[in-house]
C-alpha positions as CSV (number, residue, x, y, z in Angstrom):
1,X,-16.2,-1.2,2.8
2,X,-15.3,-3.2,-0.5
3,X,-12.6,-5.7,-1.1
4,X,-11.0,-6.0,-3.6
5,X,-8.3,-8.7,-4.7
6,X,-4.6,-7.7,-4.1
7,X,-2.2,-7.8,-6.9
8,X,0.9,-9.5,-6.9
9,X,3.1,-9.4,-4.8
10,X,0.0,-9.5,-2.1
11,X,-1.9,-11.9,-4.5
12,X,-2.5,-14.4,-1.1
13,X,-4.8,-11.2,0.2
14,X,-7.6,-9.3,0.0
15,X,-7.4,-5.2,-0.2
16,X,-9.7,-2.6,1.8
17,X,-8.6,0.8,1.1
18,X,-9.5,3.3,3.8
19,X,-9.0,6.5,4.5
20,X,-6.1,7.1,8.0
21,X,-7.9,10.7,9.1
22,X,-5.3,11.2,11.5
23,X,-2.6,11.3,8.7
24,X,-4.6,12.5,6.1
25,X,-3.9,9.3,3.4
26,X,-4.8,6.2,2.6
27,X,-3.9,3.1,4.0
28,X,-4.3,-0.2,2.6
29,X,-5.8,-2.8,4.9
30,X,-4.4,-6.8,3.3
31,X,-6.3,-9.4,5.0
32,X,-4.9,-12.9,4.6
33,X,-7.7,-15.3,2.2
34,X,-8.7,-18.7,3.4
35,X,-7.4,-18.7,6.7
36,X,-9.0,-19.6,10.3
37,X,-7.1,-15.9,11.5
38,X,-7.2,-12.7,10.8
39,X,-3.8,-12.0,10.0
40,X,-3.8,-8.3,8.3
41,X,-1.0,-6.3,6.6
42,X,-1.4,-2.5,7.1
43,X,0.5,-0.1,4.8
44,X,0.2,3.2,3.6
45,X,-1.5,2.9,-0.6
46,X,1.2,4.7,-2.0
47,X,3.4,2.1,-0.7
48,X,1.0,-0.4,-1.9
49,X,0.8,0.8,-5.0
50,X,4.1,1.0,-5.7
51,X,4.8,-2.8,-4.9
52,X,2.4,-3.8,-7.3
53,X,3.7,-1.7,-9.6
54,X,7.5,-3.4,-9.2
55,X,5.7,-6.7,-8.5
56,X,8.2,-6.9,-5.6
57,X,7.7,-6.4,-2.1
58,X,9.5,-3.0,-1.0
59,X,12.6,-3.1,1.8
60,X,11.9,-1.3,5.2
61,X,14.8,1.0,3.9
62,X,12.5,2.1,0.9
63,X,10.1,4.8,1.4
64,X,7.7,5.9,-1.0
65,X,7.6,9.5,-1.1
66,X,4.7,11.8,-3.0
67,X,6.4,14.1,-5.2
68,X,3.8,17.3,-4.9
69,X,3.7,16.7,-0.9
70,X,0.0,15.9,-1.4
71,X,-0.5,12.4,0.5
72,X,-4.0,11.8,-1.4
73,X,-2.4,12.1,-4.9
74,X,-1.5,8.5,-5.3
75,X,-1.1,8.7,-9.0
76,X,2.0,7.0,-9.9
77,X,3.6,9.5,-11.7
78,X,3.5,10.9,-8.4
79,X,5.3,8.7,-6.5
80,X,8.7,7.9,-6.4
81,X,10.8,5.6,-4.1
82,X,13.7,6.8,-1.6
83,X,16.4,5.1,0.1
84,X,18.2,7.0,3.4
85,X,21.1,6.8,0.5
């Protein structure tokens, strides 16, 4: 498995990308740098992506939905945010 450096706003991390079989998408795995612990951040990629992309970090109300219903397209023309609202 490869990591990679996080972008902002995870810049403090380092990203694995692997594949969540039971859900059928990927997650990304955020493992804190230059600490003693192994504190780890585990979100789905689309989500991930789409906090880079804001350079923000996304609300729990926020949900990043894929527009084609296809969980492994995480292009980001695909993805678009919701709110319950």
């Amino acid at each position: 498995m490869k990591r990679i450096q996080a972008e902002y706003p995870f810049e403090d991390y380092w990203l694995y990308v692997v594949m969540h079989k039971g859900e059928n998408r990927r997650m990304a795995n955020l493992v804190k740098k230059n600490t003693g612990s192994a504190e780890r951040i585990t979100i789905s990629y689309a989500r991930y992506l789409m906090s880079a992309l804001l350079k923000r970090f996304l609300t729990k109300e926020e949900h990043v939905d894929h527009i084609d219903n296809n969980s492994l397209n995480d292009t980001l023309t695909n993805l678009q945010i919701l709110s319950p609202e």
